[in-house]
C-alpha distance (Angstrom), angle and dihedral (degrees) to the residues before:
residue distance angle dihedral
X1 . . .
X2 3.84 . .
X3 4.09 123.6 .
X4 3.58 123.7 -129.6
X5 3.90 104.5 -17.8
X6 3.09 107.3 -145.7
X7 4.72 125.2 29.9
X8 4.50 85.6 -108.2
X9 4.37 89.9 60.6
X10 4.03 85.3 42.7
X11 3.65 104.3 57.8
X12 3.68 97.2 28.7
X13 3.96 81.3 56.4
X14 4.07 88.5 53.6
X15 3.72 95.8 43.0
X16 3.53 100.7 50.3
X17 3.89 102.2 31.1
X18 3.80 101.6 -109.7
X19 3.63 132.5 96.7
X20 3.82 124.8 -154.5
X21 3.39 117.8 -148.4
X22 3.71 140.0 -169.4
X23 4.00 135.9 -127.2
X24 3.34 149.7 161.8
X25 3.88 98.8 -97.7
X26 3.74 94.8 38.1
X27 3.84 146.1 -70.2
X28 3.88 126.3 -34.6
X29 4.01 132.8 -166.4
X30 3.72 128.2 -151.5
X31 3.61 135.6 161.1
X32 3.70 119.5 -111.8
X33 4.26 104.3 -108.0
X34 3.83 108.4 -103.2
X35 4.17 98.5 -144.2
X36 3.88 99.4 123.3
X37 3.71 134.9 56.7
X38 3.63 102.0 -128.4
X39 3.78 113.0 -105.8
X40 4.01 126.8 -101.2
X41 3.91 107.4 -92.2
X42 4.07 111.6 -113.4
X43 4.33 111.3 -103.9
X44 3.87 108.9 -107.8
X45 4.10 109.8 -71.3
X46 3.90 92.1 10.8
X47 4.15 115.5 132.5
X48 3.92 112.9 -76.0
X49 4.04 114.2 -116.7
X50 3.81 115.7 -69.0
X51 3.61 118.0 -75.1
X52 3.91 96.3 15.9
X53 3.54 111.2 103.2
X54 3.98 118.3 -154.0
X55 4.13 96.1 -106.5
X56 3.98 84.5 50.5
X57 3.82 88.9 52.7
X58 4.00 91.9 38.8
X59 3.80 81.3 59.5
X60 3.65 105.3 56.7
X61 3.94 93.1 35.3
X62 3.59 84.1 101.7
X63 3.94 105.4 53.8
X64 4.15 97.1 37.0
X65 4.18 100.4 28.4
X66 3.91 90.4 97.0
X67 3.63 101.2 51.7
X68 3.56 91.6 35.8
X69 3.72 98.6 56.1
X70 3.95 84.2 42.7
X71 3.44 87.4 60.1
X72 3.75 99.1 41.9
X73 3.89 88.2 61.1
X74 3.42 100.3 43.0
X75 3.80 87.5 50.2
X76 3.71 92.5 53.3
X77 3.70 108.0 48.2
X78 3.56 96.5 35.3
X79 3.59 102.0 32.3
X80 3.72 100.0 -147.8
X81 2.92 133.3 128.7
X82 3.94 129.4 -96.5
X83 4.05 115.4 -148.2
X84 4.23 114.0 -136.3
X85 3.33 137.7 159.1
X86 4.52 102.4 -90.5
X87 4.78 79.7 -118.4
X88 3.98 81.9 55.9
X89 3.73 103.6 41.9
X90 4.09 94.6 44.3
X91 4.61 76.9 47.1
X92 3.86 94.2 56.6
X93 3.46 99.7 33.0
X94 3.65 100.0 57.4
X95 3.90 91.2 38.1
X96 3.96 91.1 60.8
X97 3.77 96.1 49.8
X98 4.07 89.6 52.6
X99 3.69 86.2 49.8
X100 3.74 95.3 45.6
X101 4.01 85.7 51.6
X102 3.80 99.3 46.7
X103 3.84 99.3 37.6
X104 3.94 115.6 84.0
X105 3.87 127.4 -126.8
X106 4.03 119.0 -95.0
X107 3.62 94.3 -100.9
X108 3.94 93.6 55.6
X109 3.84 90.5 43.7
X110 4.19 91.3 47.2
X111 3.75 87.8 48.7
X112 3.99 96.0 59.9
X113 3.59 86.4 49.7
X114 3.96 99.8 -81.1
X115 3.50 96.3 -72.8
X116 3.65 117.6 -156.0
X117 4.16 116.1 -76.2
X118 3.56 107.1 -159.6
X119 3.81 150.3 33.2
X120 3.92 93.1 -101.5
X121 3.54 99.5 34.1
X122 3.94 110.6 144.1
X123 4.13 95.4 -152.4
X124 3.84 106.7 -157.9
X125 3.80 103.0 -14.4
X126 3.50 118.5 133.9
X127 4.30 97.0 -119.8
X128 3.64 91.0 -154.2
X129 3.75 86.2 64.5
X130 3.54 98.7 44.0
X131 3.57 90.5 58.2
X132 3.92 87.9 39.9
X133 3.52 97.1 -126.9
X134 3.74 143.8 121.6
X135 4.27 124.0 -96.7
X136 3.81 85.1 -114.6
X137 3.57 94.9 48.5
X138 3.87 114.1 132.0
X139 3.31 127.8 -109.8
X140 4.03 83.8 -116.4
X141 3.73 92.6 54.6
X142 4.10 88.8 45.8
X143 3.79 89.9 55.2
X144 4.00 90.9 48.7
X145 3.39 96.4 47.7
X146 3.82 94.6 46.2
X147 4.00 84.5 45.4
X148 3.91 88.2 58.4
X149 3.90 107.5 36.4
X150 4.18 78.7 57.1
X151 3.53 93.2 58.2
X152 3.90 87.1 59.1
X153 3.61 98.2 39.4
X154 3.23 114.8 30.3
X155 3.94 101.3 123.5
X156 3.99 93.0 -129.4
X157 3.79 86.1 65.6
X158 3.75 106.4 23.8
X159 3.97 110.8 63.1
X160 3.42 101.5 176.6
X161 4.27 125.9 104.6
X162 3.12 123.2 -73.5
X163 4.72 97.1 9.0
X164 4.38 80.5 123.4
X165 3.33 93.9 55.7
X166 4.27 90.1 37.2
X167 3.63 90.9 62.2
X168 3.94 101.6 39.4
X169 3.98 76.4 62.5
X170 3.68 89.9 53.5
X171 3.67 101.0 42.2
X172 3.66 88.3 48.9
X173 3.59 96.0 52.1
X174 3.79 90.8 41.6
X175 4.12 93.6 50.5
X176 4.31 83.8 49.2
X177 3.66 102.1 43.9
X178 4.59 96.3 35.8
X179 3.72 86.0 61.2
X180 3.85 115.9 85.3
X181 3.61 101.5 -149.0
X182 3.93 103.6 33.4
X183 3.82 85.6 55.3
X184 3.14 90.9 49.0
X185 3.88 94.9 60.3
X186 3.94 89.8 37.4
X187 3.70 87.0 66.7
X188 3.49 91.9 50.0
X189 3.64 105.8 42.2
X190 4.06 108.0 4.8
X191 3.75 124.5 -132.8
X192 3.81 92.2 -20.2
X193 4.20 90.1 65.6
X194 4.41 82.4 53.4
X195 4.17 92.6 46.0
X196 3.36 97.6 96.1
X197 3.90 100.5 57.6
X198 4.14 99.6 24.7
X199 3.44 91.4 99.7
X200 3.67 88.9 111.4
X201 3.84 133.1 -27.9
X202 3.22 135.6 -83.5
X203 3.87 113.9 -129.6
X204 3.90 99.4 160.8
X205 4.20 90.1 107.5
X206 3.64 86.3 59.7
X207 3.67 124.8 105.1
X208 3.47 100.3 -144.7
X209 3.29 111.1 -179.1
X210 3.72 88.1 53.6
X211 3.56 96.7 46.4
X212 4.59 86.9 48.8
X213 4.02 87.4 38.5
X214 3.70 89.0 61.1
X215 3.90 92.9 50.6
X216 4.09 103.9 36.9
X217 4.06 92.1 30.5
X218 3.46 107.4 -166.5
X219 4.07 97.9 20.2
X220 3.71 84.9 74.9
X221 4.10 113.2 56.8
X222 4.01 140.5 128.6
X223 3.79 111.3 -81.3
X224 4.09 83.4 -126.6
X225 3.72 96.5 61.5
X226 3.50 109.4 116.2
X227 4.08 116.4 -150.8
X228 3.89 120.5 -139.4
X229 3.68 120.9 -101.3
X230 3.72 110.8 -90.5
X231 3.66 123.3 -106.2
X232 3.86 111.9 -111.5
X233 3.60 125.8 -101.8
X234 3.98 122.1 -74.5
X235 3.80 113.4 -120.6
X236 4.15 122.9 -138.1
X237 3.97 117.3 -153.1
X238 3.98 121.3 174.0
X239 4.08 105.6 -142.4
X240 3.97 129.0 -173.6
X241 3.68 116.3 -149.5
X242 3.98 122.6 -163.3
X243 3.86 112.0 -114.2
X244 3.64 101.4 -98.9
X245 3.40 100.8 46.7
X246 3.57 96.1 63.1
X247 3.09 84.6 45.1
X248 4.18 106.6 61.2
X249 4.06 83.9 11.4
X250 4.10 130.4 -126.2
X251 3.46 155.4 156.5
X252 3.70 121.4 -38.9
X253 4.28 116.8 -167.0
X254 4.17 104.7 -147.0
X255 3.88 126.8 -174.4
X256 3.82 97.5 -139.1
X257 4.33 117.4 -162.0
X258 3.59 103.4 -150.2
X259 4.12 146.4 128.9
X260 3.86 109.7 -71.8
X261 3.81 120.6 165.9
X262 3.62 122.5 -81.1
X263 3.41 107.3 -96.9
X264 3.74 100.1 -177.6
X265 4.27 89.4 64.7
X266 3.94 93.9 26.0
X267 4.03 85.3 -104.2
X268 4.00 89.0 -67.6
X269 3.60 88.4 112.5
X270 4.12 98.9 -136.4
X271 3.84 116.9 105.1
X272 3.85 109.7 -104.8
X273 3.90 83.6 -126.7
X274 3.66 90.4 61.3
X275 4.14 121.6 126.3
X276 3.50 122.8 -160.2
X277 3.46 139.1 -1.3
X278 3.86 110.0 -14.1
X279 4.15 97.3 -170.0
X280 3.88 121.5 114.6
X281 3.49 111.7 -109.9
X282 4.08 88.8 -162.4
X283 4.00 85.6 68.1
X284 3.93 106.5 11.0
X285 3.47 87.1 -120.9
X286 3.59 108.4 -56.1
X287 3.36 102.6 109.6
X288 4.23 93.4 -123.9
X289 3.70 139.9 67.1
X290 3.75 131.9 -141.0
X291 3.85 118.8 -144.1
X292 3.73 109.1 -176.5
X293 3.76 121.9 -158.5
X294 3.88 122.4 -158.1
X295 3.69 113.7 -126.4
X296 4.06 127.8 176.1
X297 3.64 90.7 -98.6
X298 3.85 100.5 45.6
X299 3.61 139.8 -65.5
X300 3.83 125.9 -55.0
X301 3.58 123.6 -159.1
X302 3.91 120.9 -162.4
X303 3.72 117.7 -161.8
X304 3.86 119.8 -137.6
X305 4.06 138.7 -179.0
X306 3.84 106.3 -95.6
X307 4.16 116.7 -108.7
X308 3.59 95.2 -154.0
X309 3.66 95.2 68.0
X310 3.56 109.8 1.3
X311 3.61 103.7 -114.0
X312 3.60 97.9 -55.1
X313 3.78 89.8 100.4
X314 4.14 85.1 -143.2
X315 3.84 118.9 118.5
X316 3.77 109.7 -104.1
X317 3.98 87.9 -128.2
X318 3.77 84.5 64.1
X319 3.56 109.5 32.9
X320 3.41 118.7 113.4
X321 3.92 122.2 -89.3
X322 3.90 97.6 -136.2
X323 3.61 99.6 42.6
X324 3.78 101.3 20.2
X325 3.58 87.8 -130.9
X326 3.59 103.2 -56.4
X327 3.69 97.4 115.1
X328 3.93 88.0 -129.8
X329 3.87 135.3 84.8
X330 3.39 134.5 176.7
X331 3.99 126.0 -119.0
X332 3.65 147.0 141.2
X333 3.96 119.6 -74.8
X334 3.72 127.6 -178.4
X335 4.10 103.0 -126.7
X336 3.76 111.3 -175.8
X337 4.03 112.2 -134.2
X338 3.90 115.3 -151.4
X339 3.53 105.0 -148.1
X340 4.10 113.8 -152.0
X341 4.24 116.1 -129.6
X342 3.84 98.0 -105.0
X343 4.18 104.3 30.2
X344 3.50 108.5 151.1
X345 3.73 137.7 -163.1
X346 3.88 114.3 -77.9
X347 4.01 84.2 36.0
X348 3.97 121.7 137.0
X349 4.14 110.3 -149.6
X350 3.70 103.5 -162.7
X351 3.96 123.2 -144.9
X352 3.80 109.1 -158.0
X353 4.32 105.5 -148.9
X354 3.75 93.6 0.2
X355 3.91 86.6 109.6
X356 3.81 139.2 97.6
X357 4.27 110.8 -43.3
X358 3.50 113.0 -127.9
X359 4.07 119.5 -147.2
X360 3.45 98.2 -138.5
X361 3.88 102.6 65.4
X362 4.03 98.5 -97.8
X363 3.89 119.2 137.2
X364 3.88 112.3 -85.4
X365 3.49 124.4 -113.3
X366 4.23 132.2 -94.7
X367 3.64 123.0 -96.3
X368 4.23 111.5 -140.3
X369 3.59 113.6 -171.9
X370 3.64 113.4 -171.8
X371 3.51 118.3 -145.8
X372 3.65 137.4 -134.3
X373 4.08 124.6 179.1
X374 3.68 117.6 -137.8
X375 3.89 104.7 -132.3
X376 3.89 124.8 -110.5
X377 3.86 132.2 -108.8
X378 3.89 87.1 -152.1
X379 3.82 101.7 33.0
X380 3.65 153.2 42.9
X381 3.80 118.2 -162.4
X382 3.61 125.3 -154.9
X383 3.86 114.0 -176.7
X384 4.07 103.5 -42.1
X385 3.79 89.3 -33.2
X386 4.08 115.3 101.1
X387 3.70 113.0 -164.7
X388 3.65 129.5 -167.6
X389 3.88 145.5 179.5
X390 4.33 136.9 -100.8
X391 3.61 118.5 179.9
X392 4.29 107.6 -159.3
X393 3.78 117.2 176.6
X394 3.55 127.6 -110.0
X395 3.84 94.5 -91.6
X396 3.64 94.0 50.5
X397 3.62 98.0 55.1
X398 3.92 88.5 49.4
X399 4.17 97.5 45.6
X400 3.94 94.0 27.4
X401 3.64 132.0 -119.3
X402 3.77 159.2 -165.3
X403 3.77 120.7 -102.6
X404 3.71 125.6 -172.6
X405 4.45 107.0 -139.1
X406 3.68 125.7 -171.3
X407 3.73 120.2 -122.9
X408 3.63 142.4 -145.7
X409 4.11 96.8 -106.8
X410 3.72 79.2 62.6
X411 3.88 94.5 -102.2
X412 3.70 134.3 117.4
X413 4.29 114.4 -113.4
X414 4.00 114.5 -159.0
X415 3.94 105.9 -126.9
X416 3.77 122.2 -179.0
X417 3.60 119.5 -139.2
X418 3.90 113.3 -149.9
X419 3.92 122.8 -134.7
X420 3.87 123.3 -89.2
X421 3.79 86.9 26.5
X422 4.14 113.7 169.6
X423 4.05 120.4 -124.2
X424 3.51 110.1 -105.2
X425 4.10 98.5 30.3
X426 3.72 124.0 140.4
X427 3.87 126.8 -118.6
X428 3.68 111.8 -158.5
X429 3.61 129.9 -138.6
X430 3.95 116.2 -178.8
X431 3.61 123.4 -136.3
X432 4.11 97.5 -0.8
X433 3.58 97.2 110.4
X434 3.86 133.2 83.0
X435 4.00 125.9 -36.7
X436 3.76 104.8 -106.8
X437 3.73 108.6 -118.8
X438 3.78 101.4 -130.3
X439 3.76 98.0 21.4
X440 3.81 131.3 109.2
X441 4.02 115.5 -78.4
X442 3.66 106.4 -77.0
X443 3.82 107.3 20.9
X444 2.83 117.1 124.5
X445 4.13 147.7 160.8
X446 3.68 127.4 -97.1
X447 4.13 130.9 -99.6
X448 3.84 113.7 -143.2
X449 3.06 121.7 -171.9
X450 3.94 125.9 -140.8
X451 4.06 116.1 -130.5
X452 3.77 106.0 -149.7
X453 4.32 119.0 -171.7
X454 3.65 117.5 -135.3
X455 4.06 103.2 -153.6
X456 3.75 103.9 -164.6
X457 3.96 114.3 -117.2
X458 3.54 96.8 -148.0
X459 4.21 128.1 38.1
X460 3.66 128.8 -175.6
X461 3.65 126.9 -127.5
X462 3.53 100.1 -91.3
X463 3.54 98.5 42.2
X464 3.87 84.5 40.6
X465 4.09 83.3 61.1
X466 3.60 90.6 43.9
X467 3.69 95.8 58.6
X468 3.74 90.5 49.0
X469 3.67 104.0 52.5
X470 3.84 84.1 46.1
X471 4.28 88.1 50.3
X472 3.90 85.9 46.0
X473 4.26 99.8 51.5
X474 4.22 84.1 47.3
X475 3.81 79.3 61.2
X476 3.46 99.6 46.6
């Protein structure tokens, strides 16, 4: 676990009391512990704190020097005292002497051409319009508009170059124009009335959490809030359907292996046999255990499923033999499938609470069956249309004739086939092929019916002769 990625998280988490950190399943807040009075700042060329030599100090200058200045002021016009963690206090105090050494006086600074004295120093830019507000903005409208230009800049959500630099602008103008009195001599003199106590900015006003909660969401919540139970599991079953039941639709019997309740314990999960008291003294029953690790910004505590029992949170002496306590079990259970008219191959049926049980109360989980359509001797089907086969002879197709063509209902339609008809045409019959699936009641696609000519391999003399003196008056 790492603290405060990058030197921006570190001394906002200084300055305002709260330190953000970092893990693998997410982000966490906690408030730095207020047990020590933070310690009097050294005097201007004075000795840095024991055991922090000046090239250590030079090196940190640039993660702590805001919130150390901040506190420096604050300490020295009001004369109260700020609470930090001792590791914090020894931090910021030896960072604001190194800073006091290395940075020049006014007069030096004005004579370059008042160069710019801090890390989130705006130069020239008009504040107002960094916030995007007017002069006679309130300081409620300052505070939303600062709220919503760090939604979109705030580097943790806002990749792109140059979103650091963005927001130092906007905290700067933000920590000028939220303060009565240093606005006050901004509008009167500029960035030269605000020199004195730029060095770095002053986030303590800012609610933090609120201002992160709105921009990770659910990262940032109260340690009380209780989530919902989780909805159980969603089942997948592959089922083949005979051809004309997905066609015209029905009712489908499947043997479903999922979590039902324990019947042998009622789904409590404690044998009925069971004497005394059945709750895991490893977890008191909850199911989890806490282990809390002490870090110099506070303690963390990380939650984990308890070994003793599993989670159950019932003594493994007393858990219950067919569910080993879990209140759950899986077995076989006939689920009955109703099959639309016109379900196809490739289609999902869904079964709302036909799922996994859960042993905690939640909703259960969906049952999708996907469906596959066993093909047909008699048919082929291509969308809602069936189609199907007629053989005529030779002589038919040339003098005409009537065929008799089964059809999907499972009876036989009467179709007549007109003379001088061409292999491979299509008779038509409306509204005898498969129920569309979301279509009205009764509509339905067509059934056409493919006329195939059988041209005899083999002809006797006479009908040999036949042929020809029909072949010979064509020609004439």
């Amino acid at each position: 676990m790492s603290i405060c990625r990058s030197r921006r998280r570190a001394a906002l988490g200084i300055a305002t009391g709260i330190a953000v950190y970092y893990t693998a399943s997410g982000f966490a807040v906690t408030r730095v512990p207020r047990k020590h009075e933070f310690a009097p700042l050294p005097a201007a060329g004075s000795p840095l704190s024991p055991g922090l030599g000046a090239s250590a100090a030079e090196s940190v200058v640039p993660l702590a020097a805001g919130a150390a200045a901040a506190a420096a002021s604050a300490s020295a016009v009001r004369r109260t005292s700020r609470i930090f963690s001792a590791g914090a206090a020894a931090l910021a105090g030896a960072s604001a002497a190194v800073a006091r050494q290395k940075r020049p006086s006014f007069a030096a600074r004005h004579a370059r051409g008042g160069e710019s004295t801090g890390s989130y120093q705006a130069g020239l830019k008009d504040l107002y319009g960094v916030l995007g507000v007017s002069k006679s903005a309130s300081e409620r409208d300052i505070k939303k508009a600062f709220r919503e230009l760090a939604k979109t800049w705030h580097p943790d959500v806002n990749k792109t170059p140059g979103a650091q630099e963005k927001f130092q602008e906007i905290s700067h103008a933000y920590e000028v124009l939220s303060d009565a009195e240093r606005r006050q001599r901004y509008d009167e003199f500029g960035e030269a009335g605000t020199d004195a106590r730029s060095v770095g900015p002053d986030l303590s006003s800012i609610n933090l959490e609120e201002v992160l909660g709105s921009i990770f969401g659910d990262f940032f919540t109260k340690e009380d809030a209780v989530a919902p139970p989780a909805k159980g599991a969603d089942l997948h079953y592959d089922l083949e359907l005979p051809f004309h039941l997905a066609c015209f639709g029905g009712e489908v019997p499947l043997s479903v292996q999922r979590l039902e309740p324990c019947e042998p314990c009622s789904a409590t999960g404690i044998r009925k046999d069971s004497v005394g008291d059945s709750t895991c003294s490893s977890c008191n029953g909850s199911g989890a255990t806490t282990q809390e690790q002490s870090t110099a910004f506070g303690t963390v505590a990380m939650r984990q499923e308890c070994l003793s029992c599993g989670g159950t949170g019932i003594n493994s002496s007393s858990a219950c033999d067919a569910c080993q306590g879990k209140r759950l079990r899986r077995q076989a259970t006939q689920v009955t499938v109703k099959v639309p008219a016109g379900c196809d191959t490739g289609n999902t049926l869904r079964l709302r609470g036909q799922g996994e049980r859960t042993a905690d109360g939640a909703p259960p989980g969906d049952l999708y069956v996907a469906v596959t359509v066993r093909p047909s001797d008699l048919f082929r089907r291509q969308d809602f249309d069936i189609y199907s086969e007629k053989s005529i002879s030779a002589w038919e197709a040339i003098l005409g004739t009537t065929i008799q063509a089964e059809t999907l209902d499972g009876g036989v339609a009467e179709i007549k086939v007109p003379a001088g008809i061409q292999p491979g045409t299509k008779m038509r019959m409306k509204g005898r092929g498969v129920h569309k699936l979301r279509g009205a009641p009764g509509d339905r696609g067509d059934h056409y019916v493919v006329i195939n000519v059988e041209i005899p391999r083999e002809l006797g003399d006479d009908d040999r002769a036949k042929v020809e003196e029909l072949r010979n008056s064509e020609s004439r």
